[in-house]
N, C-alpha and C positions, 0 to 999 in steps of 0.2 A: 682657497680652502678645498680640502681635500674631501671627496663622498667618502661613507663606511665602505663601499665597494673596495675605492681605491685603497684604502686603509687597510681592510683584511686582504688583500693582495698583498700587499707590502712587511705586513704580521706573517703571511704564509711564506714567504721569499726567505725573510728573514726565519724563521723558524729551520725549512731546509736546510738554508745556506748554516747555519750553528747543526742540526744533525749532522751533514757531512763532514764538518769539521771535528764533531764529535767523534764521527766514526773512523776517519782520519787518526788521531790520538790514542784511541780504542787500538788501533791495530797495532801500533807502536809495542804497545805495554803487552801484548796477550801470550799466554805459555807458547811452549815450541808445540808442535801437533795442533794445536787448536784450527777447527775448521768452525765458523759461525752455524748454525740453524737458521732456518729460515725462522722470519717475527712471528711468533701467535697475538691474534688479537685478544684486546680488552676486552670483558665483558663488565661495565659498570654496575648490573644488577646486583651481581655475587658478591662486589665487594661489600665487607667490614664496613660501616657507617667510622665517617669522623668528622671532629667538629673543628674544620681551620680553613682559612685565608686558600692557606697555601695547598697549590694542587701536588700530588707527586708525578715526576717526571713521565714514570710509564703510562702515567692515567692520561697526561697532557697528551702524550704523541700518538696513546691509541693501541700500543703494542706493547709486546714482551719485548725482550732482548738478552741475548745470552752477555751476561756482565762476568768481566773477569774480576777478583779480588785475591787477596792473599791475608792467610789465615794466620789469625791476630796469634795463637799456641804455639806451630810450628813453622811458622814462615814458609808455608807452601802455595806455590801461587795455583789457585782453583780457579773454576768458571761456574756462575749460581746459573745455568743454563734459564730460557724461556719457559720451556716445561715443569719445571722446578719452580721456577715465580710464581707461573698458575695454578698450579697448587696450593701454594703456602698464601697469596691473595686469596685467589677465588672457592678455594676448595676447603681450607681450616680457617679462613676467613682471617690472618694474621694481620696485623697491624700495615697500612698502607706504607708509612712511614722505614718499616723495616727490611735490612737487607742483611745479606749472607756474609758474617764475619770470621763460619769456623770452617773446615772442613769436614767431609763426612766423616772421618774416623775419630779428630777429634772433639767432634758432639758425641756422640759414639761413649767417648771415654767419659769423657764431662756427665754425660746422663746416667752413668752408672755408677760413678763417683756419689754419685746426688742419691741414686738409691740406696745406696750401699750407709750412709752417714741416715737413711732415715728406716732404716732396717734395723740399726742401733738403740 
């Protein structure tokens, strides 16, 4: 039988061992030009209260991370940078759970669409 020592050793190994491979994969898929930023840390205080099981990914590891995506309107492949996460976590306090699906221009549009129909 194994001590918790030996066991969060093994949890830690394992955890790196899937971030590198993560980031491995990550690298694959990211726009031309993309150079990473370096990780900003989590602050757990600032975040949004929520009530689930499940942790999200960037609260687990501790950090930000600049995530690439591509914008669901125009098919443009973006990156929701670090500093941008911290923001929208820690600063308007958004939903733990949520991530960057549009581009800036096309929220941009989308948000003024929205005023524009309640200006009517």
């Amino acid at each position: 039988m194994k001590s918790g020592k030996q066991r969060r050793r093994e949890i830690k190994t394992a955890r790196q061992r899937r971030a590198t491979k993560a980031q491995q994969a990550l690298a694959e898929h990211l726009p031309l030009g993309f150079s990473p930023t370096p990780p900003i840390a989590v602050n757990p205080a600032l975040l949004a209260s929520y009530n689930s099981y499940g942790e999200p990914l960037f609260l687990a590891r501790g950090w930000y991370q600049d995530q690439p995506f591509r914008c669901v309107d125009c098919d443009k492949d973006e990156v929701w940078t670090a500093a941008q996460q911290r923001w929208w976590y820690e600063a308007v306090q958004g939903s733990v759970y949520a991530h960057a699906v549009r581009c800036r221009a096309c929220r941009l549009i989308r948000r003024l669409a929205g005023r524009a129909q309640h200006a009517v």
